[in-house]
Each structure stands twice: as structure tokens, then as C-alpha cells.
C-alpha positions in Angstrom: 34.5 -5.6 -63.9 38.6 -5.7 -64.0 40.2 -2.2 -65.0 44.0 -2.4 -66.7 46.1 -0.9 -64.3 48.3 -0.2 -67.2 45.9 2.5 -68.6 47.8 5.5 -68.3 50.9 3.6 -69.9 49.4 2.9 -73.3 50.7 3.9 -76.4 48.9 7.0 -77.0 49.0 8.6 -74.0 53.0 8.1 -73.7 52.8 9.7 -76.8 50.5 12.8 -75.8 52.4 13.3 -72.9 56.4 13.5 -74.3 55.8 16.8 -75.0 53.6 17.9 -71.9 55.2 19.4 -68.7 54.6 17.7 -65.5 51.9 19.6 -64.0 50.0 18.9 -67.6 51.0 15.5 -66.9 49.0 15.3 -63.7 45.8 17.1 -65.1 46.0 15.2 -68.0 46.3 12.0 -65.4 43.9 13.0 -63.2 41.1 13.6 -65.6 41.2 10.4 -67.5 41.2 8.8 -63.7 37.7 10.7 -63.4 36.1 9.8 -66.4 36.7 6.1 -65.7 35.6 6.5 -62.4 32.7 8.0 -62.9 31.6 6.0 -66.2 32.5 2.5 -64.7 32.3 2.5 -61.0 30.0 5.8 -59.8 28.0 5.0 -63.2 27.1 9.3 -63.0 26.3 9.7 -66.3 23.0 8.5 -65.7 21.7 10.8 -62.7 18.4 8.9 -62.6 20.4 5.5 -61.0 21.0 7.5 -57.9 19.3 5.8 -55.1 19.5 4.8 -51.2 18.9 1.5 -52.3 21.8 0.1 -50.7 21.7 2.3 -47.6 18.2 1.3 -47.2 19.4 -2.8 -47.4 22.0 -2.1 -44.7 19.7 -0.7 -42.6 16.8 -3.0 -43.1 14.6 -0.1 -43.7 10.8 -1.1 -45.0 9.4 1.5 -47.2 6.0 1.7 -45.7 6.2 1.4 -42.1 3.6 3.9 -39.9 4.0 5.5 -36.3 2.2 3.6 -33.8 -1.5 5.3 -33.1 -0.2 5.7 -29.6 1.9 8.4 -30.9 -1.6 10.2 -32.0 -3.8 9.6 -29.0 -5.5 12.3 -27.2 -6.1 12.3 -23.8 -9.7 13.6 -22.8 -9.6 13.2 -19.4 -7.6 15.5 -18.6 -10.6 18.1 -17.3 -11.6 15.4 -15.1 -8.9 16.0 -12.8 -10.4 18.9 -10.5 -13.6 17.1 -10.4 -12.6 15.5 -6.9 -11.1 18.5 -5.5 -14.8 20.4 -6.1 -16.2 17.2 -4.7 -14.6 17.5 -1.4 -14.8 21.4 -1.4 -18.4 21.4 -2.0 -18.7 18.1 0.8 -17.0 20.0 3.3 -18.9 23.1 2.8 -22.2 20.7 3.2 -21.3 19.1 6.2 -20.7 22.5 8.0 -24.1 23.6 6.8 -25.7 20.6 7.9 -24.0 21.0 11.5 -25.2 24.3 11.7 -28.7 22.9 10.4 -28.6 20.3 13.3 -27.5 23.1 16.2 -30.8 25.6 14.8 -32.8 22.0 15.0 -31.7 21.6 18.5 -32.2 25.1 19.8 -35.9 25.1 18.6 -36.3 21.5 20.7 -34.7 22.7 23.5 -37.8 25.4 24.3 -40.7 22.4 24.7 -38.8 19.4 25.7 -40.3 18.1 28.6 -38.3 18.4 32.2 -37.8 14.7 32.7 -36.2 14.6 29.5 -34.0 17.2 29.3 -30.4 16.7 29.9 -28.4 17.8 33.0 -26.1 20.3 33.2 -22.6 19.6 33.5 -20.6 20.6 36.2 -16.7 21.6 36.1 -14.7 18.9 37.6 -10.7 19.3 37.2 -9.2 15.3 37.7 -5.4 16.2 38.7 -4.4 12.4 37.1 -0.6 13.8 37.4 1.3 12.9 40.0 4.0 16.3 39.6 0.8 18.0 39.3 -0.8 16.9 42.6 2.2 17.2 44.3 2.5 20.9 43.3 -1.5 21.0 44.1 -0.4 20.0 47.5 2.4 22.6 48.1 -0.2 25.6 46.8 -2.9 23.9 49.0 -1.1 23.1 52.3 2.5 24.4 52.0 4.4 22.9 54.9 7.6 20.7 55.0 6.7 17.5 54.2 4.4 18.9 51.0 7.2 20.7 50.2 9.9 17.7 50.6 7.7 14.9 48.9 6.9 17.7 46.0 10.6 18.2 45.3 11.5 14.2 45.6 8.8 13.6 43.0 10.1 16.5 40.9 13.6 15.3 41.3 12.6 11.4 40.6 10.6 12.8 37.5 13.6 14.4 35.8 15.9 11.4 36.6 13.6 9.3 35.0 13.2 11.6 32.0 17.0 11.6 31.8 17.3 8.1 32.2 14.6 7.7 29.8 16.5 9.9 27.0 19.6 8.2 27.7 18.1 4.6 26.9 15.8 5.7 24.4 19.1 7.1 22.5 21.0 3.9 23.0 18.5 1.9 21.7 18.2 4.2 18.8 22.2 4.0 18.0 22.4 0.4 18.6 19.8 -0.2 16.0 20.8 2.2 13.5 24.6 0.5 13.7 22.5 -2.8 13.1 20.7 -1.6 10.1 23.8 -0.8 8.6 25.0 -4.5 8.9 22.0 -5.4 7.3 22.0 -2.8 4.6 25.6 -4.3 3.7 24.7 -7.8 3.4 21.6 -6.9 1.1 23.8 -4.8 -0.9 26.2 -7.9 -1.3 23.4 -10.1 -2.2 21.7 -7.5 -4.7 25.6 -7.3 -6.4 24.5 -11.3 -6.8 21.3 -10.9 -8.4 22.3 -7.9 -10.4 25.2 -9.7 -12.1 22.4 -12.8 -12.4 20.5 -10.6 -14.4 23.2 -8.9 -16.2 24.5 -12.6 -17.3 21.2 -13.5 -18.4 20.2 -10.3 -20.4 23.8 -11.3 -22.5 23.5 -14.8 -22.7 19.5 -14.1 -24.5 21.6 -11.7 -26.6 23.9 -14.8 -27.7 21.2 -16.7 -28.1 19.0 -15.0 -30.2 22.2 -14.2 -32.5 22.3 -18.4 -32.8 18.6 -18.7 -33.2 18.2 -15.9 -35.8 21.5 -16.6 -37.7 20.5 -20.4 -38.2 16.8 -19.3 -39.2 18.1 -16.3 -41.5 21.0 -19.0 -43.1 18.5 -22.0 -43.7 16.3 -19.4 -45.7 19.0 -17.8 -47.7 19.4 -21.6 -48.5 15.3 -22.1 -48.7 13.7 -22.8 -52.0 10.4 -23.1 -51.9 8.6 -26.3 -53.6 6.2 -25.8 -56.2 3.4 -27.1 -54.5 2.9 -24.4 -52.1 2.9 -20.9 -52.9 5.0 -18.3 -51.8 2.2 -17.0 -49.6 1.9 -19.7 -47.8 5.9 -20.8 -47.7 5.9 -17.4 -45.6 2.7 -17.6 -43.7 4.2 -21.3 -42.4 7.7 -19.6 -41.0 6.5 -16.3 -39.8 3.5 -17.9 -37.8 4.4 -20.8 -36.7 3.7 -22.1 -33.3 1.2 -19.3 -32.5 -1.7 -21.3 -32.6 -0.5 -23.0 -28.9 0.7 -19.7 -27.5 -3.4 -18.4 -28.5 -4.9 -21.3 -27.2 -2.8 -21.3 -23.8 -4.0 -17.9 -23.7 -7.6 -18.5 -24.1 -7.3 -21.3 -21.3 -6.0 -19.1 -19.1 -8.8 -16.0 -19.7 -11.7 -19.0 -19.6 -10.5 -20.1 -15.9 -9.6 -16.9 -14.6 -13.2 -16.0 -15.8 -14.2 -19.4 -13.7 -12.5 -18.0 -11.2 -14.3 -15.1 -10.7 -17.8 -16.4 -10.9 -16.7 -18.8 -8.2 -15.6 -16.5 -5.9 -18.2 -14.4 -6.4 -21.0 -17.6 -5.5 -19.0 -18.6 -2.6 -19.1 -14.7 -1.3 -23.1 -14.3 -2.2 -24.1 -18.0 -0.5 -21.5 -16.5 2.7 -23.4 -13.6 3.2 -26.7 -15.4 3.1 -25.4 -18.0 5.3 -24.3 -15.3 7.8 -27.3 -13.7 7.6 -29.4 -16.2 9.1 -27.2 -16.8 11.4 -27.3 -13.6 12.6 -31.0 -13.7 12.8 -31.0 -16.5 15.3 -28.4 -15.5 17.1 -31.2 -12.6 17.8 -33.3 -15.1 17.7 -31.8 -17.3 20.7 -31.1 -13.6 22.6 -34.5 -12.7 22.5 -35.8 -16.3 24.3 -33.1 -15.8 26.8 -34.3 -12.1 27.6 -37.8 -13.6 28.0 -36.6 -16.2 30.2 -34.3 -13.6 32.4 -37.8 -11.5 32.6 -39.7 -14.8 33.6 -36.8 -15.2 36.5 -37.1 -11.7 37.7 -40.8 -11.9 37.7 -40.6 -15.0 39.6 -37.7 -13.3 42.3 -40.3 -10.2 42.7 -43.2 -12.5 43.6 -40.9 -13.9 46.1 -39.3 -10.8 47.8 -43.1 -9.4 47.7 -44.7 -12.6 49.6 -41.6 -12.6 52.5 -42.2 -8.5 52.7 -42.9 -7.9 56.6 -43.3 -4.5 58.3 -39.6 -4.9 59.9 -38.0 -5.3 56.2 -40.2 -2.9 54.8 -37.6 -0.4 53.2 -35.1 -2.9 52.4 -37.7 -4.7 50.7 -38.6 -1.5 48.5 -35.5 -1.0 47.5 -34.6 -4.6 46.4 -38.2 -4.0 44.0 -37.0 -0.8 42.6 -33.7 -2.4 41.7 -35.8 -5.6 40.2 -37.9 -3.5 38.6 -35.6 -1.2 36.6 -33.7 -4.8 35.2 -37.0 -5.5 33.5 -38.6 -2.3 33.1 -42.0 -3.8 32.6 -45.4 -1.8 31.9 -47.1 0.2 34.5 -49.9 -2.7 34.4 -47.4 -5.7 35.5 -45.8 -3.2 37.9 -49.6 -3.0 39.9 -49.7 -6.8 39.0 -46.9 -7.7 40.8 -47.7 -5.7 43.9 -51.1 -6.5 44.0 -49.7 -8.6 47.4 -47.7 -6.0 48.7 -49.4 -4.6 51.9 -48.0 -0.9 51.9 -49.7 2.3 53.0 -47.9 4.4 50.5 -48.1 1.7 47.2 -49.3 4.2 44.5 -46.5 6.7 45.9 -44.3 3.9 45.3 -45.6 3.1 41.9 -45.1 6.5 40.7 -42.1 6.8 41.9 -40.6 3.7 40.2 -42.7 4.6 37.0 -40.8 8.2 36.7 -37.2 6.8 37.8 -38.2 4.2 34.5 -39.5 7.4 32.1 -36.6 9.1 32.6 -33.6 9.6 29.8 -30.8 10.6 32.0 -29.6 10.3 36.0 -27.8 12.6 37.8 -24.1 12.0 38.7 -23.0 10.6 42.1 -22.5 13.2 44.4 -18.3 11.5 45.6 -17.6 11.6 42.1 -19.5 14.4 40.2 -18.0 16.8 42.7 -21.8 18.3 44.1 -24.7 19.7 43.0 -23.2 23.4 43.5 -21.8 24.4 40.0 -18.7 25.3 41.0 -15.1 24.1 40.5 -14.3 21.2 42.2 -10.4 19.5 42.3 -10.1 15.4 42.8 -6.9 13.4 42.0 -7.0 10.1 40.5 -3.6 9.3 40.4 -2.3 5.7 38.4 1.8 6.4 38.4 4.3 4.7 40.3 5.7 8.4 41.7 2.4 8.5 43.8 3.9 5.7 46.0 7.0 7.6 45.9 5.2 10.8 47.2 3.4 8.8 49.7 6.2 7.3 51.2 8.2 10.5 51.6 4.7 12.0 53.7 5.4 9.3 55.9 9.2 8.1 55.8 8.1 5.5 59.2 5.9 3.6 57.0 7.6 0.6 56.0 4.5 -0.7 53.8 5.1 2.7 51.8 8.8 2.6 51.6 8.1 -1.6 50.4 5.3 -0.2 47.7 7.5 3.1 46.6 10.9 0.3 45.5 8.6 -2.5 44.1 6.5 0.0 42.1 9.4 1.8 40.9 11.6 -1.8 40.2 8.5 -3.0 38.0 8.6 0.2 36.2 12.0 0.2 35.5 12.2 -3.0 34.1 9.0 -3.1 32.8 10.3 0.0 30.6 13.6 -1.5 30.0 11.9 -5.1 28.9 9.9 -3.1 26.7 13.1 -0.9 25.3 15.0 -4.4 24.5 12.0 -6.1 23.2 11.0 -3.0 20.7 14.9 -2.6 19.6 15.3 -6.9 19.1 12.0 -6.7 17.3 12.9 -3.4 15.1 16.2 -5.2 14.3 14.6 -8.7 13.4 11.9 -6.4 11.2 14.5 -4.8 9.5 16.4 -8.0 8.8 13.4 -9.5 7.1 12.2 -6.9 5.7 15.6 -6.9 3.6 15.9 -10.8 3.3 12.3 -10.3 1.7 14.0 -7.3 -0.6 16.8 -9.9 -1.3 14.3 -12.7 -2.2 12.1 -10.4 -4.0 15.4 -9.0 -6.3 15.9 -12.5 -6.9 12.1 -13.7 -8.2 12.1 -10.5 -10.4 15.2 -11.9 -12.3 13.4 -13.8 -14.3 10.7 -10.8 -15.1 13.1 -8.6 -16.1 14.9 -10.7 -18.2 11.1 -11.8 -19.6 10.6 -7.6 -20.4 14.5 -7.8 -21.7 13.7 -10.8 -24.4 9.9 -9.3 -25.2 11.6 -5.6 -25.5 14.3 -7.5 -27.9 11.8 -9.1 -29.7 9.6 -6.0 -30.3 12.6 -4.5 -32.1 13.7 -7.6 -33.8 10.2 -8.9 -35.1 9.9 -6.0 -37.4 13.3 -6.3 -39.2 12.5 -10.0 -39.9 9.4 -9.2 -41.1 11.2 -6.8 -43.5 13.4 -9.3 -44.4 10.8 -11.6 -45.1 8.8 -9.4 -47.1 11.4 -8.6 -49.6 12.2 -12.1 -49.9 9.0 -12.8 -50.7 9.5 -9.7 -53.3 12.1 -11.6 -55.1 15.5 -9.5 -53.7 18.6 -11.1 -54.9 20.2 -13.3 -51.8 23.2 -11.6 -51.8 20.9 -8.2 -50.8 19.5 -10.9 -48.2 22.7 -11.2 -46.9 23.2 -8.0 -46.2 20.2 -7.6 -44.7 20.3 -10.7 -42.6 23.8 -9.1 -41.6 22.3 -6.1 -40.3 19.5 -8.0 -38.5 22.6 -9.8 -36.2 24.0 -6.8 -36.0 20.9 -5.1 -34.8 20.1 -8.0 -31.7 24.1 -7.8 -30.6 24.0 -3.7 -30.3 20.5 -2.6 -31.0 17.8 -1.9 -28.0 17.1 -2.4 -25.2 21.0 -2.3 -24.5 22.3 -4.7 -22.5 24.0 -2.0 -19.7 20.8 -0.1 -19.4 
């Protein structure tokens, strides 16, 4: 529609307005300007043409869409969630009763258990397996100068190797934390890499998805559809095409996975059966060897019984007892192995061998269990380099000690220091693979993320072509298609997920 911009210079209205003043000028002016306004262009005299049809086209806007049922779901397992901590509250609680069960059970045994059953007392035996500690034993023991002298040496050596120890131990510490900063820098440079990879590639699917859907949306503004397929259809063949591969790749995929699994499975049922009988003649094999070791003994018994003379007599009990407790055998092949044996005292022998085999438990060597006198007894075990040290200061004229004391202490040093090194390379070498793994691993999930960047963009996009679609289908005028189609390439250049997120 073309307006005359000569409208307020007609005839009548330079008439009407000779004898107007110029403010009646302008109102008179001004309200022939809102009439045509709003009778030709804003078309208000008809309040019912008031719509958001437009606003609704530039927006691509579909008049039905739902919220997802995700935005309605419940979650009912929330009550579920202090289920474990009762669990483990009432397991605890069990346990401790069960205990307490077990110590009531063992009470009530302990009044009719038989004497050669029973289990012997412990005695209190104090191991000094500290060398500092023995040598301060030794000054509270026997104070005298040379306890005295090699108790201070070895306190002296012990804080110099503590110091020493710190000193290293800090070194080590600072040395590797100044490497991991080398390495944090040059996986930082190599992330700026992959970061700007992934940048590049979330625009350049942006670009390409504004090619692909302008071509798609200007070939079907151009579309007409041929008579001898219905509009249906004409739709159904661009909106679905090519999903019939992407379904079946699928399915391939589930079915061999499935295989997969059932495989796997087969292959862990026939290995378990397989190591099953394996471990039954293992026991098997064991259990023919034990016989054979018993037919051996039996054999070495006969022997040490037939060369048994009055002059070997003890020695000769002694090696039986010994035999005898390697087989344990019944009380009926005991007397038929000594039916040979010309003793005096044999039954007294046979008892004896039958109660050492009865019993459950042994007393404890004498030299190492500290006595039968329950008292507290003090030994020193020492395993430390510092007791050579000690040693050789007792006895300074010893050149065996003084040669024990500097090798003993050498391979400790560097034994410690090799050790320091070696922990420190390995730490460093760790680190530095651990972050060329982080580097490698930044660079395979390129590719993921710009997969979740195109399927995020397609989520977004899908529904606006569908719209657009769908009013095609409805017969909307192609210039309102325009517009539409418009938006939609609007949408994928600035729309979600943005491109700097």
C-alpha cells in the first residue's frame, strides 16, 4: 500500500487551515496523521486482528509444545538413604554382642577342658629390639665408662643421622616439587593446544550446521511437492531420512555386546570348572606323596629299630620320637613298629610318645621364652647398624668391630641415599606421565566433547525444524517460512550451548 505524501497539502485542508493558528495547525496535522496510521498501517479499528502472530514466526514458537516428564518425576528413593547407615549401626552392635557371646562361650570351656589341652600361660618377655634403647638398658644396668661412652656415641650418631636424614628427606622434597612445576607448565601449554582444538572445532560445527541447514531450509522454500505423493509422506521422507542405518547400527551393536556377555560369562563358568579339578588333583597328587613320605619314614624306623644296640640306646630313642612325631601314626603302628625294639622301659616309652602326640600346645624354649618363673625377663635382639657402632666403641682395639661399625654404616648410608634418589627419579617420572597421560587424555576427549557440543546443538535445533516443518506442512505462506527459516540460523549461530561456555 503507497500513501501520498502530499496528504496534508490538498485542497481542502489548505483551505481549513488559512484561517487556523499554528498550534491548531499541528493538532489539526497530527490527528489526520493518526487516523491514517491507525486505519491503514496498525489496522486498530478492528481490535479482534490483534495477535502475536508475527512474534510467534520470529521466534519459531510451536503452539503446543509440553515440558519434558523429567520436569515432573518424583524421586522415591529418597528414604532409602539411611537404610545403610542402620545397616552398619545394627552390624556393629551385632558383632560386639557376638564377641561377648564368644568370651561367655569360652569361660564356660575353660572349667572342664582337659590339662593336656589347655593352653599355657604366657609369660612377660620385654625384647629391647632398639639399639638407643639397649644402650640406655646398659648405662641403668652396669653404669661405668665405657656403657656410658658407647651410650652417648650411639645417641650422638642417632641424632646425626636423624639430621642428616631431615636434611635429605627435605631436599628431595624441594627438588621434586621444583620438578612438578616444570611439568605442570608444559601440561598447561599443551592443554592451551587442546583447548583452542576444541574451541576451533565447537565454531567450525557452528559454521557448518548454518551451511547444512540454510541449504536444507532454501531447497524447501523452493520444494513443491509432486502430486503423486502426499504431503505426509513428502515430510515423513525429509524429516526421517537416514534413520533407518543409524537404528540398525544400533541394533548391531546391542546384539554383539549381548554376545559378548554370554561369552565371557561361558569362558568364566568352563574356567572355574577347569580350575576346580585341577585343584582336586593337585590334592590329589599331595595326598600320594604324603603316603609315600609315611611309607619312607616307616621304612627309616624299621631301620634305626633293627641297628638299635644297648650303647646307642638313648640316641636311638630320640631319633624314634623325632620320626614318630613327622608321621604321627596310631598307637597300634607305634607297638607295630617297636615290636623289635628290645627295651626295658618300651610301654614307658610308648606313652610318652603317645601324650607328646595328644597334646595341642608345647611349652616355649627355655633361652628364648625367658624361664618357667613368671616374672619379667629383658633380652635384646638388636638388627640396626648402630649396634656395631656400640660394639666397637666397648672395645675401640678391635679392628674386626671398627671394620663392621664403617661397612655397616657405608651400606646404610648409601643404601638410604640410593633409595632417596630412586624414590625422588621415580616420583618425578610418575608425575611426568601421569601428566603426559592428562595431556593425551585432554586430547582423545576432544572429539567427545565436540560429539556432546553437536548432539547438545542438535537437541535445540531439531525442535525448531520440526516447527518449521510442521507449519509448512500447514500451508504458511513462504515468505512467513522465511522468517522462520531466518530465525532457525539465527538460533544455531547464537543459540545454546554457546560456543564460550
Amino acid at each position: 500500500m503507497q500513501v501520498n505524501n502530499n496528504i496534508f497539502h490538498d485542497n481542502e485542508t489548505l483551505r481549513q487551515q488559512k484561517n487556523l493558528t499554528r498550534a491548531q495547525k499541528r493538532t489539526n496535522s497530527d490527528t489526520k496523521e493518526g487516523v491514517l496510521v491507525n486505519q491503514f498501517i496498525k489496522d486498530t479499528d478492528n481490535p479482534q486482528n490483534i495477535t502475536l502472530n508475527d512474534t510467534m514466526d520470529t521466534l519459531v514458537i510451536s503452539q503446543n509444545t509440553k515440558m519434558p516428564d523429567k520436569l515432573h518425576e518424583k524421586d522415591s528413593k529418597a528414604g532409602k538413604s539411611l537404610i545403610p547407615i542402620s545397616s552398619i549401626a545394627l552390624g556393629v552392635m551385632g558383632a560386639i554382642a557376638g564377641i561377648t557371646a564368644l568370651i561367655n562361650h569360652s569361660a564356660k570351656i575353660n572349667l572342664n577342658i582337659d590339662s593336656l589341652k589347655r593352653v599355657p600361660s604366657t609369660l612377660r618377655n620385654v625384647a629391647i629390639n632398639d639399639e638407643p634403647t639397649q644402650a640406655l638398658y646398659r648405662i641403668v644396668e652396669c653404669p661405668n665408662w665405657k656403657t656410658i661412652t658407647a651410650g652417648t656415641g650411639v645417641f650422638a650418631l642417632t641424632a646425626m643421622a636423624f639430621m642428616g636424614k631431615t636434611f635429605f628427606d627435605g631436599f628431595r622434597d624441594v627438588w621434586v616439587k621444583k620438578k612438578e612445576a616444570d611439568i605442570q607448565k608444559n601440561l598447561q601449554e599443551k592443554l592451551i593446544d587442546i583447548e583452542t582444538q576444541s574451541f576451533a572445532g565447537k565454531i567450525q560445527i557452528t559454521r557448518s550446521m548454518l551451511s547444512q541447514k540454510a541449504i536444507e531450509l532454501g531447497k524447501y522454500l523452493k520444494y513443491e511437492p509432486p502430486k503423486r505423493r502426499t504431503p505426509d509422506e513428502t515430510f515423513k521422507a525429509i524429516m526421517f531420512k537416514g534413520s533407518g542405518s543409524t537404528n540398525k547400527t544400533s541394533g548391531q551393536k546391542n546384539n554383539n555386546t549381548t554376545l559378548n556377555y554370554i561369552l565371557l560369562g561361558l569362558g568364566t563358568f568352563a574356567g572355574i570348572i577347569g580350575l576346580g579339578f585341577l585343584s582336586l588333583k593337585n590334592l590329589t597328587k599331595s595326598k600320594t606323596h604324603i603316603k609315600d613320605f609315611v611309607t619312607q619314614t616307616g621304612e627309616e624306623i624299621k631301620k634305626v629299630v633293627a641297628n638299635s644296640t644297648k650303647d646307642n640306646r638313648q640316641q636311638t630313642l630320640a631319633d624314634l620320637k623325632n620320626l614318630f612325631k613327622s608321621i604321627e601314626p596310631t598307637e597300634t603302628q607305634i607297638r607295630d613298629y617297636l615290636k623289635n625294639l628290645n627295651i626295658d622301659n618300651k610301654e614307658d616309652f610308648i606313652r610318652s610318645v603317645l601324650q607328646d602326640l595328644k597334646r595341642s600346645t608345647v611349652d616355649a624354649n627355655p633361652g628364648c621364652g625367658g624361664g618357667s618363673t613368671p616374672k619379667v625377663t629383658f633380652y635384646s635382639h638388636v638388627d640396626d647398624f648402630r649396634a656395631f657402632f656400640y660394639n666397637y666403641l666397648l672395645d675401640t682395639d678391635n679392628k674386626q668391630f671398627k671394620a663392621l661399625f664403617f661397612g655397616t654404616t657405608g651400606l646404610a648410608a648409601i643404601g638410604y641415599g640410593g633409595k632417596l634418589v630412586g624414590e625422588a627419579v621415580k616420583d618425578v617420572q610418575v608425575k611426568k606421565l601421569n601428566a603426559d597421560t592428562e595431556a593425551e587424555l585432554q586430547q582423545r576427549l576432544v572429539s567427545t566433547e565436540l560429539k556432546n557440543f553437536k548432539s547438545k546443538k542438535d537437541a535445540a535445533i531439531q525442535p525448531l525444524m520440526d516447527e518449521f516443518y510442521k507449519q509448512a506442512k500447514e500451508g504458511k505462506p513462504k515468505e512467513e517460512l522465511k522468517t522462520m527459516a531466518e530465525n532457525i540460523l539465527f538460533e544455531i549461530k547464537n543459540g545454546p550451548p554457546f560456543v564460550y561456555s
